[in-house]
C-alpha positions in Angstrom: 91.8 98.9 74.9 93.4 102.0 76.3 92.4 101.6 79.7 93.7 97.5 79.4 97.3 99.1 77.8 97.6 101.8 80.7 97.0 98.8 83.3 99.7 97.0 81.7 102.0 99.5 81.3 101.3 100.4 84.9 101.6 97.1 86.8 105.0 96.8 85.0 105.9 100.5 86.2 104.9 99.3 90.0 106.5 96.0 90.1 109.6 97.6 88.5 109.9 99.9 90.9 109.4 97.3 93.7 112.3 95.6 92.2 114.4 98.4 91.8 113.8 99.1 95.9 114.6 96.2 97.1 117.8 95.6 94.6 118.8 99.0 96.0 117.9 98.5 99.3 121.6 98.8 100.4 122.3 102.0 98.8 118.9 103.1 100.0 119.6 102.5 104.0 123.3 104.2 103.3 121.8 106.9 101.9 118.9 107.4 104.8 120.9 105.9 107.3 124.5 107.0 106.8 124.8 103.1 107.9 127.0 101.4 104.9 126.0 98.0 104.5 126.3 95.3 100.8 125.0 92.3 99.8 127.6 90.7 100.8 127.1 91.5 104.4 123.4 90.6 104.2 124.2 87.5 102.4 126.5 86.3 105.0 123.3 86.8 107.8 121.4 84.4 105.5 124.0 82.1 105.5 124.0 82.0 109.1 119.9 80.5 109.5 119.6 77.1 110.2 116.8 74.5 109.3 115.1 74.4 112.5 115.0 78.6 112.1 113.7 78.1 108.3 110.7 75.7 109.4 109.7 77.6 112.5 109.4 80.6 109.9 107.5 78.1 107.6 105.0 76.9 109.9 104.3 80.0 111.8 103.4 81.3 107.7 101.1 78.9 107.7 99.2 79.2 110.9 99.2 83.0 109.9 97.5 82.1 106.7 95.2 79.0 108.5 94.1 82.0 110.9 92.9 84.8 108.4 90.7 82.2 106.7 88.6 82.4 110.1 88.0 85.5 109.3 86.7 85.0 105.6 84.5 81.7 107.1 82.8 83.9 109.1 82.3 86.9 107.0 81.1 83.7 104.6 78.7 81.7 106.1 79.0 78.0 104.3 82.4 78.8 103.2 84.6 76.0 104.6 88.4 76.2 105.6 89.8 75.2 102.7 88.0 77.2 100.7 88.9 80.6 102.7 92.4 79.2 102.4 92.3 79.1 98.4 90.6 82.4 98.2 93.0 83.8 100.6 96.2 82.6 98.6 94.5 83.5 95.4 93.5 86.8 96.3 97.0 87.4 97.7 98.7 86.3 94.9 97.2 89.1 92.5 97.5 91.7 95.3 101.0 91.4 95.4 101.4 91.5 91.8 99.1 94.2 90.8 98.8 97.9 92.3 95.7 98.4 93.2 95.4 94.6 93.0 92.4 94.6 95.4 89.9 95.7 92.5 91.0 92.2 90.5 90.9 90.8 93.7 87.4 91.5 95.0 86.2 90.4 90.9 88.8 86.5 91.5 86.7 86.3 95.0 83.2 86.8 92.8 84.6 84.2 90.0 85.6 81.6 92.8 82.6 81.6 95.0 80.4 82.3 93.0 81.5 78.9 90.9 80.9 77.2 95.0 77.3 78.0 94.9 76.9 81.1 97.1 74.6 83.8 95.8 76.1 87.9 95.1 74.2 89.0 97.9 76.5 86.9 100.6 79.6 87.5 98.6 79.4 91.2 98.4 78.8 91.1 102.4 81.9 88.9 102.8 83.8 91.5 101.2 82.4 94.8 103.0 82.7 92.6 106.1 86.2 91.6 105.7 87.5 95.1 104.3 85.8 96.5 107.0 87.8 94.3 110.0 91.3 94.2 108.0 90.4 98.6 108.1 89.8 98.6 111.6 92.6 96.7 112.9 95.1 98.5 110.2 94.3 101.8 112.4 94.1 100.0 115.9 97.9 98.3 115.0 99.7 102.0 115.3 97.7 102.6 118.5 99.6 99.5 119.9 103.0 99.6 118.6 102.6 103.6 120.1 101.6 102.0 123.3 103.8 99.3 124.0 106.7 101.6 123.4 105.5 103.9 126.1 104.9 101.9 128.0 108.6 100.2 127.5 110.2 104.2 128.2 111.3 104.1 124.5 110.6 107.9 124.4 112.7 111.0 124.3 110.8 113.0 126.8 107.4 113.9 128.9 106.1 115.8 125.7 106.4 113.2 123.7 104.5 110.5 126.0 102.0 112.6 126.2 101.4 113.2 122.1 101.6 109.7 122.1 99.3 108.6 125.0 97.0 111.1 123.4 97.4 109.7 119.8 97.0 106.3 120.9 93.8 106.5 123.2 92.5 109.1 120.3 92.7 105.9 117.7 91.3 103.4 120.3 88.4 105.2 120.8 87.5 106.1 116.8 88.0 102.4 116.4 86.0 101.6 119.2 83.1 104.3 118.2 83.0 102.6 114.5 83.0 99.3 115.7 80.0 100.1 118.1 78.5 101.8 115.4 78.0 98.6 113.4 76.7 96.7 116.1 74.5 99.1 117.7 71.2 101.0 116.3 71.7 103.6 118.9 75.7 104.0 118.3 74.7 103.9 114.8 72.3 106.9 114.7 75.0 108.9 117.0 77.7 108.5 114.5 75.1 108.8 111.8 74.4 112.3 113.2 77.7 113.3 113.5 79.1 112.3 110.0 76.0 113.9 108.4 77.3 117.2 110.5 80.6 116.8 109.5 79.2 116.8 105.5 77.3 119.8 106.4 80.3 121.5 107.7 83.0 120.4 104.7 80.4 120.9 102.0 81.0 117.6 100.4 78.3 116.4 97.9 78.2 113.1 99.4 76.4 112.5 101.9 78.7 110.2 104.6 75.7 109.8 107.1 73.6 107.8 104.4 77.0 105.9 103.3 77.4 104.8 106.6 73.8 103.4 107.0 74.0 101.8 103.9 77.2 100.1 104.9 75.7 99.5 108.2 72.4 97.5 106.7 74.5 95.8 104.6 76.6 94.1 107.1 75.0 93.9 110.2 73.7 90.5 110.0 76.7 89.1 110.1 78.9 91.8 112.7 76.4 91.1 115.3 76.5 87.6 115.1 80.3 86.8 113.8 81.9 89.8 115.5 84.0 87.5 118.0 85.1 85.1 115.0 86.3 88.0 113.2 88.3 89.6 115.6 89.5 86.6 116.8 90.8 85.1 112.8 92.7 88.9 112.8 93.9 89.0 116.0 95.3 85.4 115.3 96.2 86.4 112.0 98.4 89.3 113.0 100.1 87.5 116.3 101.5 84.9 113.9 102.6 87.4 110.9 104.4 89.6 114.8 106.0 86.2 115.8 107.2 85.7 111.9 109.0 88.9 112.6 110.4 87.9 116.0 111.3 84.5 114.3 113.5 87.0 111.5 114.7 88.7 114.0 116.1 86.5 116.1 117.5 84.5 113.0 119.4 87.8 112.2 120.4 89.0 115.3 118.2 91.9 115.3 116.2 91.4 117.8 115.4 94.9 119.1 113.3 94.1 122.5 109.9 93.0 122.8 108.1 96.6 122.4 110.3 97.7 120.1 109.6 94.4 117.6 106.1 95.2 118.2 106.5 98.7 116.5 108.6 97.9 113.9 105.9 94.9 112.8 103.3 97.9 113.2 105.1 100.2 110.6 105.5 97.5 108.3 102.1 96.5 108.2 100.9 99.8 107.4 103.5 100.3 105.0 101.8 97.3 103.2 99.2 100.3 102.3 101.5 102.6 99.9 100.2 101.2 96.6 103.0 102.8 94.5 104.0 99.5 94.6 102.0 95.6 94.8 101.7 95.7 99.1 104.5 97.9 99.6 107.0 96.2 98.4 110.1 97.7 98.7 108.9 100.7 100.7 108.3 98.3 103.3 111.5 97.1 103.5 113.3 100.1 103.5 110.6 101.6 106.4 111.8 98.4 108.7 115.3 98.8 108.2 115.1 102.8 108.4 113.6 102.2 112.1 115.4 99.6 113.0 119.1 100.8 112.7 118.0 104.3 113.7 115.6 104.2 116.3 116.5 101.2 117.9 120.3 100.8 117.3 120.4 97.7 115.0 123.2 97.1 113.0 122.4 97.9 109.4 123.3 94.2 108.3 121.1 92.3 110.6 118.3 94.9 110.1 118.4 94.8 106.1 118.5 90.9 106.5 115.3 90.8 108.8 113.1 93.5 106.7 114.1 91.1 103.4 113.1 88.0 105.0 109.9 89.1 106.8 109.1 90.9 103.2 109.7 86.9 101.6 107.4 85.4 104.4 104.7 88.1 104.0 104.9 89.1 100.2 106.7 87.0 97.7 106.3 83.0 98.6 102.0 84.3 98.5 103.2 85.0 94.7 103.8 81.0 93.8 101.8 79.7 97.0 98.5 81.9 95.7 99.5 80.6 91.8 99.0 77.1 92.6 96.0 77.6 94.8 94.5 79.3 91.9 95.5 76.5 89.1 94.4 73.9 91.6 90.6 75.7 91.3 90.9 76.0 88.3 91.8 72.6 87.6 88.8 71.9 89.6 86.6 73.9 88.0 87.8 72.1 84.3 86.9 69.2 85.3 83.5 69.5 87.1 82.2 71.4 84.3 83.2 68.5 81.9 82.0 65.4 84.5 78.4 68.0 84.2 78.8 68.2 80.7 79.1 64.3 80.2 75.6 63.8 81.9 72.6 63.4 80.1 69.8 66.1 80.2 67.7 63.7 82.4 70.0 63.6 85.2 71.1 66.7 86.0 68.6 68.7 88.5 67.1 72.3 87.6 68.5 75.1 89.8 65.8 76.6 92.0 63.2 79.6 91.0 
């Protein structure tokens, strides 16, 4: 019971906070920024989209979110579109709401396939599987926004290309080397090796070399054959949520240049990781805005305008969207178990043995 009041109390603390960020998301930028900016400034960008901006922004969320269920199909073989698609809404809806939100996330995603027939075993491998790819292209998205500034000239010196070049390439390859890792035995004992030197060297108590073949057997039915689905449903995935962000920011008048956009939609994504808050909310906001008006010269209206309406398109219309994907299965669920319950004994068949 203490544990259940502490989660409370805590999910309160964190969405309060988010609220409080984004409320004083003005004050915040003036006060990072030296940029002074109101509501009533950002309000009068909003004003300024029209409908055929609005349902561009609409259906590009919805080819984001019809992409990442790719991703879940093929982590889940037997799971169907539309059933990625609710368990991707759902699973969104309590991640934005909750900190830490992935732990009640990962026990929905048990609840709801498990009630369309698919066995532990598969579901547990959907969710390393998945994790695993959303983890890998988390670190490869700095690598890029790094790059495409470079290659852009967007830095202040030679020094600072190179750190960057170096930085870049540096989490290319460790991608690259994990990703190998999973598909090949070879790669697999390499890295195996080296993690269980690594151990050795820090002292740790676990062991990271057996971790890592554990994960490895677990998964690597389905990364050797489903590898180019995956990457695909993320790569997909993230182009849309990028053009979501070019879509804001041309809306707003912020559009900062192609590279740039590109880094900016990289900070913000990884900004979805602080959990002080559901996703980042509010901290991901003010980390747009912070590098838009500073970095790349954007007025602070246009920029505070942009960082709230990407946040809306990737953070709070899941919130509703996610609620009715979840009532509908639930719904669902209701009723199938009382259409099962209305049958005689006789009729209804014995699972198998």
């Amino acid at each position: 019971m203490k544990n259940k009041w502490l989660q409370i109390a805590l999910s309160v603390l964190s969405l309060g906070l988010a609220v409080l960020l984004v409320v004083y998301l003005p004050q915040i930028v003036r006060a990072l920024t030296g940029k002074p900016v109101s509501w009533a400034e950002i309000g009068a960008v909003f004003g300024t989209l029209t409908a055929g901006e609005i349902a561009l922004m609409t259906a590009l969320w919805l080819l984001s979110l019809l992409s990442y269920t790719f991703v879940l199909t093929n982590s889940l073989p037997g799971l169907s579109n539309l059933q990625g698609l609710t368990l991707n809404a759902a699973g969104s809806a309590v991640s934005n709401l909750l900190p830490f939100g992935g732990a009640v996330g990962v026990a929905l995603s048990f609840a709801m396939t498990r009630g369309w027939g698919f066995p532990n075993r598969s579901i547990v491998v959907m969710t390393l599987v998945s994790g695993i790819w959303n983890t890998l292209f988390r670190f490869v998205l700095p690598a890029v926004g790094i790059i495409a500034l470079l290659i852009a000239g967007e830095v202040p010196n030679g020094t600072v290309a190179k750190a960057g070049w170096t930085g870049s390439i540096s989490i290319l390859v460790l991608c690259a080397v994990v990703a190998a890792a999973l598909y090949w035995q070879r790669a697999a004992d390499l890295l195996g090796s080296a993690l269980h030197g690594l151990t050795r060297l820090l002292r740790l108590r676990i062991d990271a070399s057996q971790a890592f073949h554990r994960l490895r057997a677990d998964t690597a039915g389905v990364v050797r054959t489903r590898w180019p689905g995956l990457s695909l449903g993320m790569v997909f995935f993230l182009g849309f949520q990028w053009a979501i962000m070019a879509a804001c920011m041309h809306a707003t008048g912020a559009w900062p240049g192609l590279a740039q956009s590109i880094a900016v939609f990289a900070l913000s994504r990884v900004l979805t990781s602080a959990v002080i808050t559901p996703s980042g909310a509010g901290i991901m906001e003010s980390g747009v805005v912070i590098l838009l008006t500073t970095a790349f010269a954007v007025p602070a209206a246009p920029a505070t305008a942009t960082a709230l309406l990407f946040g809306f398109w990737t953070y709070t219309i899941e919130i509703p969207f996610g609620g009715l994907a979840l009532g509908a299965w639930a719904l669902l669920r209701r009723r199938n178990g009382r259409n099962a319950g209305t049958e005689s004994p006789s009729t209804i068949s014995k699972a198998p043995q």
